[in-house]
C-alpha positions in Angstrom: 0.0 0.0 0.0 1.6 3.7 -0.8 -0.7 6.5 -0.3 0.0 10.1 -0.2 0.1 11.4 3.7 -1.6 14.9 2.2 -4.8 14.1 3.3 -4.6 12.0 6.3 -4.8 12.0 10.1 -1.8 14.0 11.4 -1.7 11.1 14.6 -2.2 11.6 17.8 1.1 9.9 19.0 4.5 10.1 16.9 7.3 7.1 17.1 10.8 7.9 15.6 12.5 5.0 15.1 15.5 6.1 12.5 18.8 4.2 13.1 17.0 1.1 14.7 16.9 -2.0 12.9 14.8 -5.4 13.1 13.7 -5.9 15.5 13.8 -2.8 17.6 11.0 -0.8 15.8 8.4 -3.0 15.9 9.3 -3.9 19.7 9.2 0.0 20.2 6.0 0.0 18.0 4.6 -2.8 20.7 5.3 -0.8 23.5 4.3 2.6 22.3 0.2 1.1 21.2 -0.2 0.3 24.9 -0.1 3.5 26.0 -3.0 4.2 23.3 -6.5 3.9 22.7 -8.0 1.8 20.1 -8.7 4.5 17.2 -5.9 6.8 17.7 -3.5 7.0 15.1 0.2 6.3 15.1 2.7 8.1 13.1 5.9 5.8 12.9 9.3 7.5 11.1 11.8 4.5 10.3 15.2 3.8 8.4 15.1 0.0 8.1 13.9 -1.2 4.7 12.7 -4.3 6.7 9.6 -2.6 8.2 8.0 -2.4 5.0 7.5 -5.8 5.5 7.3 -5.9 9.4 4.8 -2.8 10.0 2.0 -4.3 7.4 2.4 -8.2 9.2 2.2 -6.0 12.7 -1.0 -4.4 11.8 -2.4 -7.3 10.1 -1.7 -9.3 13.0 -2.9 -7.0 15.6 -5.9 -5.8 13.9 -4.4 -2.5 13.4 -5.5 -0.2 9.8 -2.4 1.0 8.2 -3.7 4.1 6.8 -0.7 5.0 4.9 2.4 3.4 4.0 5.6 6.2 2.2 9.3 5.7 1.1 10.9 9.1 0.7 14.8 9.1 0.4 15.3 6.0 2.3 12.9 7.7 5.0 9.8 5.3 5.8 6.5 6.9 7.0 3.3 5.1 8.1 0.1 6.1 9.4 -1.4 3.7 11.6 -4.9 3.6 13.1 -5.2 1.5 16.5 -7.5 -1.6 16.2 
């Protein structure tokens, strides 16, 4: 899924993990939807081409939306609304 950010939810929590790498994010990504409740949305900033793969099997799994999914200069965005 790729879709333009422009017109979505700006998130009511933000998660930065640049420089991490599998596993870290979507350990960090575990911890940080605790503290949330189910229809918030999640704004996760990554560097690790693996969570392209990781953050749609984490919302799939957890019955999480992934609202929006974006790759710009090795930068990974993704919108994700809490199941």
């Amino acid at each position: 899924m790729t879709t333009s950010t422009d017109s979505l939810p700006a998130g009511d929590a933000e998660l930065d993990t640049t420089g991490l790498y599998c596993p870290e994010p979507i350990m960090l990504m575990h911890n940080k939807v605790r503290d949330m409740a189910s229809g918030e949305v999640l704004k996760v900033i990554a560097s690790d081409p693996a969570t392209t793969r990781d953050v749609p099997k984490f919302c799939s799994f957890l019955g999480h939306e992934l609202l929006a999914q974006e790759e710009t200069d090795g930068q990974y965005l993704y919108l994700i609304r809490l199941g």
